[in-house]
N, C-alpha and C positions, 0 to 999 in steps of 0.2 A: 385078659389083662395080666400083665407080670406083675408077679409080687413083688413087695416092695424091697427094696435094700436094706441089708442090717449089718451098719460096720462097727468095728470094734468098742464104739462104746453104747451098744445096745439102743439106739435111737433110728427106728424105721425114719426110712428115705424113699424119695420117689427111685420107681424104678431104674433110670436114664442113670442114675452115680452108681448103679454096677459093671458100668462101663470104663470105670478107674479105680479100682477099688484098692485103697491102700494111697491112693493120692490127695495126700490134704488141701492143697489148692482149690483143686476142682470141686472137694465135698466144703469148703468155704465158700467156692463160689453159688454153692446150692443155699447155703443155710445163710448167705446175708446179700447174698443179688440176685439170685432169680425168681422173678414175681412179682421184687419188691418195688413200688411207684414211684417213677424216676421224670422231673419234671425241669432236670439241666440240661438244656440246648446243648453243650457239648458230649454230654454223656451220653444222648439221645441220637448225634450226630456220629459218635465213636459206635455204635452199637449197631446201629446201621449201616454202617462201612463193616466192622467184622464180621458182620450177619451177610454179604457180600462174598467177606473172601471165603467163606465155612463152606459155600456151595460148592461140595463135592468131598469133603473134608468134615473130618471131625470135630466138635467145638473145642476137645480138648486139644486136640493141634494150635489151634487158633489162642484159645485162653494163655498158654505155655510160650506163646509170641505175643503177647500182648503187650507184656514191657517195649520190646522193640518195636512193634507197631506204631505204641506210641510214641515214639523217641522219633520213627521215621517220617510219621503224619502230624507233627508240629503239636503235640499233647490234642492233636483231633479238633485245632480251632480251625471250624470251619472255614472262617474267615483268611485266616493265613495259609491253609490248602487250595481256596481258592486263588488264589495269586501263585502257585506250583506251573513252571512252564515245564516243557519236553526234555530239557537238563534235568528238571529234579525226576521226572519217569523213569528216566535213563540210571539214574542216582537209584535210584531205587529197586529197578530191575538187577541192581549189583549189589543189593541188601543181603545176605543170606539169612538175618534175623527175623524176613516176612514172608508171605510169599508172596514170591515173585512171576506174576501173575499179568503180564501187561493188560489186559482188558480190564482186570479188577481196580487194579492201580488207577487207569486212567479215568474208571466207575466215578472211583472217590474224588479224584479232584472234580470230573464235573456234574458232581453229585453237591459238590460244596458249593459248585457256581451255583448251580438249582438252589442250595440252602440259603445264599444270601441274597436272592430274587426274594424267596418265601416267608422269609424272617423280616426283609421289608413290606412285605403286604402285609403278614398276618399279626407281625409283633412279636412271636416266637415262634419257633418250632416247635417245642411243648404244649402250646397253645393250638397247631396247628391238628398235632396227633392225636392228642387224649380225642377228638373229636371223636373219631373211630375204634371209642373203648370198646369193647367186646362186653355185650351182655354180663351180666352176673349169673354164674351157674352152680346148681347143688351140689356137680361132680364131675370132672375132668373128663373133659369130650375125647381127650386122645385120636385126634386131628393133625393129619398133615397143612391144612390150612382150613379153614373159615369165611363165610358172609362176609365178617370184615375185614378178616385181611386181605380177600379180594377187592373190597371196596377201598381200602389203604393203597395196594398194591395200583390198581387202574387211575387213580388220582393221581401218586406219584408219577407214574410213568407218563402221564398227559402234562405234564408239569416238566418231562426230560432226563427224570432219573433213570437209571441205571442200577442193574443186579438187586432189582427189588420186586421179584416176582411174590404171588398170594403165599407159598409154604415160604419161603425168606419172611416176606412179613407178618406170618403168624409166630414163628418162632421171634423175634425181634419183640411183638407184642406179648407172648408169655414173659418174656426175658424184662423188660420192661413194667410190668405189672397192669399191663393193661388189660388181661384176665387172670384170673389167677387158675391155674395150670397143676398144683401142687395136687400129688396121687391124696386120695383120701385114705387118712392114717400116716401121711408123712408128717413128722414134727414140726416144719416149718408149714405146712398150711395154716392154721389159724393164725401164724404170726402174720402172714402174707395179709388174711383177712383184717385182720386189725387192723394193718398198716393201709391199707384200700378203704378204711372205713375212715377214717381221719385226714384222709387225703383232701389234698384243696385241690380240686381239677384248675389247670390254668386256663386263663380266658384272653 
Protein backbone atom coordinates (compact mmCIF):
# COMPACT_ATOMS: atom_id res chain seq x y z
CA UNK A 1 0.00 0.00 0.00
CA UNK A 2 1.38 3.75 -0.57
CA UNK A 3 1.53 6.01 1.95
CA UNK A 4 -0.62 8.41 2.16
CA UNK A 5 -0.21 12.05 0.86
CA UNK A 6 0.84 14.96 2.97
CA UNK A 7 0.26 18.43 1.47
CA UNK A 8 0.98 21.58 2.68
CA UNK A 9 -1.16 21.96 5.18
CA UNK A 10 -0.37 18.83 7.18
CA UNK A 11 -3.71 16.83 6.57
CA UNK A 12 -2.88 13.11 5.35
CA UNK A 13 -4.76 12.28 1.99
CA UNK A 14 -5.32 9.15 0.07
CA UNK A 15 -2.56 8.20 -1.77
CA UNK A 16 -4.04 8.77 -5.71
CA UNK A 17 -3.59 13.20 -4.70
CA UNK A 18 0.16 12.64 -5.07
CA UNK A 19 -0.51 12.45 -8.41
CA UNK A 20 -1.06 16.45 -8.51
CA UNK A 21 0.45 17.71 -5.89
CA UNK A 22 0.40 21.42 -5.41
CA UNK A 23 -2.93 21.29 -7.51
CA UNK A 24 -5.87 22.85 -5.49
CA UNK A 25 -8.65 21.57 -7.77
CA UNK A 26 -8.02 18.32 -7.74
CA UNK A 27 -7.10 18.09 -3.79
CA UNK A 28 -10.94 19.74 -3.65
CA UNK A 29 -12.09 17.47 -5.60
CA UNK A 30 -10.84 14.74 -3.12
CA UNK A 31 -11.90 16.50 0.08
CA UNK A 32 -15.80 17.43 -0.96
CA UNK A 33 -16.61 14.86 -4.05
CA UNK A 34 -15.12 11.75 -4.06
CA UNK A 35 -16.88 9.19 -1.94
CA UNK A 36 -19.34 11.51 -1.06
CA UNK A 37 -23.29 10.03 -1.97
CA UNK A 38 -24.53 11.53 -4.91
CA UNK A 39 -28.31 10.76 -5.75
CA UNK A 40 -28.93 13.58 -8.75
CA UNK A 41 -29.69 11.91 -12.02
CA UNK A 42 -27.65 14.45 -13.71
CA UNK A 43 -24.63 14.27 -11.62
CA UNK A 44 -24.78 10.59 -11.82
CA UNK A 45 -25.35 10.82 -15.71
CA UNK A 46 -22.23 13.49 -15.92
CA UNK A 47 -19.91 11.08 -14.02
CA UNK A 48 -20.68 8.37 -16.02
CA UNK A 49 -19.88 9.91 -19.23
CA UNK A 50 -16.46 11.27 -17.74
CA UNK A 51 -15.80 8.04 -16.31
CA UNK A 52 -15.95 7.07 -20.12
CA UNK A 53 -13.84 9.55 -21.48
CA UNK A 54 -10.79 8.89 -18.45
CA UNK A 55 -10.38 5.49 -20.12
CA UNK A 56 -6.85 5.71 -21.11
CA UNK A 57 -6.37 9.08 -19.34
CA UNK A 58 -5.77 10.55 -16.42
CA UNK A 59 -8.77 11.87 -14.12
CA UNK A 60 -6.91 14.87 -13.64
CA UNK A 61 -6.88 15.50 -17.51
CA UNK A 62 -10.59 14.94 -17.45
CA UNK A 63 -11.40 17.07 -14.14
CA UNK A 64 -9.28 20.24 -15.73
CA UNK A 65 -11.92 19.86 -18.89
CA UNK A 66 -14.78 19.45 -17.06
CA UNK A 67 -15.93 23.03 -17.39
CA UNK A 68 -15.95 22.52 -20.99
CA UNK A 69 -17.24 19.22 -21.07
CA UNK A 70 -20.06 20.54 -19.60
CA UNK A 71 -20.58 23.57 -21.65
CA UNK A 72 -20.25 20.85 -24.68
CA UNK A 73 -22.77 18.10 -23.27
CA UNK A 74 -25.63 20.61 -22.58
CA UNK A 75 -24.84 20.95 -18.38
CA UNK A 76 -24.99 16.69 -18.77
CA UNK A 77 -28.97 16.66 -19.22
CA UNK A 78 -29.39 13.59 -20.31
CA UNK A 79 -32.43 14.33 -21.83
CA UNK A 80 -31.14 17.22 -24.11
CA UNK A 81 -28.03 14.86 -25.10
CA UNK A 82 -30.22 12.49 -26.05
CA UNK A 83 -31.90 14.51 -28.87
CA UNK A 84 -27.71 15.33 -30.24
CA UNK A 85 -27.72 14.26 -33.90
CA UNK A 86 -24.38 13.60 -36.06
CA UNK A 87 -23.93 17.70 -36.54
CA UNK A 88 -23.57 18.07 -32.95
CA UNK A 89 -20.66 14.77 -33.15
CA UNK A 90 -19.12 16.50 -35.67
CA UNK A 91 -19.43 19.94 -33.46
CA UNK A 92 -17.94 18.31 -31.10
CA UNK A 93 -15.03 16.31 -32.64
CA UNK A 94 -13.95 20.27 -33.27
CA UNK A 95 -14.23 21.07 -29.40
CA UNK A 96 -10.48 21.44 -28.42
CA UNK A 97 -11.88 21.96 -24.72
CA UNK A 98 -12.87 17.95 -24.61
CA UNK A 99 -11.77 15.16 -25.85
CA UNK A 100 -12.21 14.62 -28.87
CA UNK A 101 -12.73 11.18 -29.03
CA UNK A 102 -15.42 9.97 -31.68
CA UNK A 103 -16.37 6.57 -29.96
CA UNK A 104 -16.58 8.25 -26.65
CA UNK A 105 -18.68 11.23 -27.92
CA UNK A 106 -20.93 9.06 -29.69
CA UNK A 107 -20.82 6.53 -26.00
CA UNK A 108 -22.60 9.51 -24.33
CA UNK A 109 -25.20 10.42 -26.50
CA UNK A 110 -26.29 6.93 -26.77
CA UNK A 111 -25.73 6.36 -23.38
CA UNK A 112 -28.46 9.19 -22.68
CA UNK A 113 -30.74 7.47 -25.14
CA UNK A 114 -30.24 4.31 -22.75
CA UNK A 115 -30.84 6.93 -19.80
CA UNK A 116 -34.23 8.04 -20.73
CA UNK A 117 -35.54 4.33 -21.63
CA UNK A 118 -34.13 3.61 -17.81
CA UNK A 119 -35.42 6.61 -16.09
CA UNK A 120 -38.83 5.69 -17.62
CA UNK A 121 -39.04 2.24 -16.22
CA UNK A 122 -37.25 2.63 -13.05
CA UNK A 123 -38.10 6.50 -11.98
CA UNK A 124 -34.64 7.39 -11.61
CA UNK A 125 -31.33 6.78 -12.30
CA UNK A 126 -30.28 7.15 -8.89
CA UNK A 127 -32.77 4.85 -7.95
CA UNK A 128 -31.70 2.58 -10.51
CA UNK A 129 -27.72 2.56 -9.16
CA UNK A 130 -27.64 2.71 -5.51
CA UNK A 131 -29.05 -0.82 -6.17
CA UNK A 132 -25.56 -2.04 -6.73
CA UNK A 133 -24.11 -0.30 -3.47
CA UNK A 134 -20.94 -2.06 -2.75
CA UNK A 135 -20.74 -3.74 0.47
CA UNK A 136 -19.55 -1.72 3.53
CA UNK A 137 -16.08 -2.44 4.30
CA UNK A 138 -13.50 -1.92 7.51
CA UNK A 139 -10.69 -0.90 4.81
CA UNK A 140 -10.07 0.01 1.29
CA UNK A 141 -9.93 -3.06 -0.99
CA UNK A 142 -7.58 -1.28 -3.45
CA UNK A 143 -9.27 -2.87 -6.44
CA UNK A 144 -9.23 -2.23 -9.93
CA UNK A 145 -12.88 -3.34 -9.96
CA UNK A 146 -15.26 -5.49 -7.93
CA UNK A 147 -18.42 -8.07 -7.56
CA UNK A 148 -20.31 -5.11 -8.10
CA UNK A 149 -19.04 -3.20 -10.39
CA UNK A 150 -19.17 -6.23 -12.49
CA UNK A 151 -22.68 -6.69 -11.84
CA UNK A 152 -23.37 -2.79 -12.58
CA UNK A 153 -21.10 -3.13 -15.50
CA UNK A 154 -23.10 -6.40 -17.30
CA UNK A 155 -26.60 -4.89 -16.54
CA UNK A 156 -25.71 -1.75 -18.10
CA UNK A 157 -24.19 -3.18 -21.06
CA UNK A 158 -27.38 -5.59 -21.68
CA UNK A 159 -29.52 -2.46 -21.28
CA UNK A 160 -27.01 -0.88 -24.55
CA UNK A 161 -24.49 1.28 -22.77
CA UNK A 162 -21.43 2.07 -23.82
CA UNK A 163 -17.60 2.58 -22.19
CA UNK A 164 -18.90 1.14 -19.06
CA UNK A 165 -16.89 -1.60 -18.50
CA UNK A 166 -16.35 -3.41 -14.31
CA UNK A 167 -12.93 -1.11 -13.57
CA UNK A 168 -14.87 2.12 -15.34
CA UNK A 169 -17.66 1.28 -13.01
CA UNK A 170 -15.86 0.72 -10.06
CA UNK A 171 -14.14 3.85 -10.19
CA UNK A 172 -17.55 5.84 -11.09
CA UNK A 173 -18.90 3.78 -7.85
CA UNK A 174 -15.93 5.06 -5.39
CA UNK A 175 -16.39 8.55 -6.99
CA UNK A 176 -20.05 8.45 -6.34
CA UNK A 177 -20.09 7.11 -2.82
CA UNK A 178 -21.36 3.99 -3.42
CA UNK A 179 -18.36 2.53 -1.31
CA UNK A 180 -16.44 4.40 0.38
CA UNK A 181 -12.91 3.99 -0.96
CA UNK A 182 -11.06 6.59 1.32
CA UNK A 183 -7.23 5.14 2.44
CA UNK A 184 -7.57 4.62 6.24
CA UNK A 185 -6.07 7.69 8.04
CA UNK A 186 -7.02 10.00 5.05
CA UNK A 187 -9.08 13.05 6.68
CA UNK A 188 -11.93 12.82 4.50
CA UNK A 189 -12.84 9.15 5.41
CA UNK A 190 -14.90 9.53 8.31
CA UNK A 191 -16.54 12.48 6.72
CA UNK A 192 -17.34 10.11 3.64
CA UNK A 193 -18.68 7.78 6.57
CA UNK A 194 -20.91 10.01 8.11
CA UNK A 195 -22.17 11.34 4.98
CA UNK A 196 -23.05 7.27 3.84
CA UNK A 197 -24.59 6.95 7.22
CA UNK A 198 -27.33 9.59 6.85
CA UNK A 199 -27.97 8.96 3.40
CA UNK A 200 -31.54 8.21 2.12
CA UNK A 201 -30.74 5.50 -0.56
CA UNK A 202 -33.35 6.42 -3.46
CA UNK A 203 -36.02 3.94 -4.32
Amino acid sequence: MKPLYLPEDGQPRCPWCAAAPGDVEYLRYHDEEWGFPVDDDRRLFEKLSLEGFQAGLSWRTILNKRPAFRTAFAGFDFRQVACFTERDVERLLQDAGIVRHRGKIEAVVNNAQRCVELVAEQGSLAAYLWRFEAAALNKPEYATETEASRALSKELKKRGWKFVGPTTMHAFMQSMGMLNDHAIGCVTRERVAAALGSFKRPK
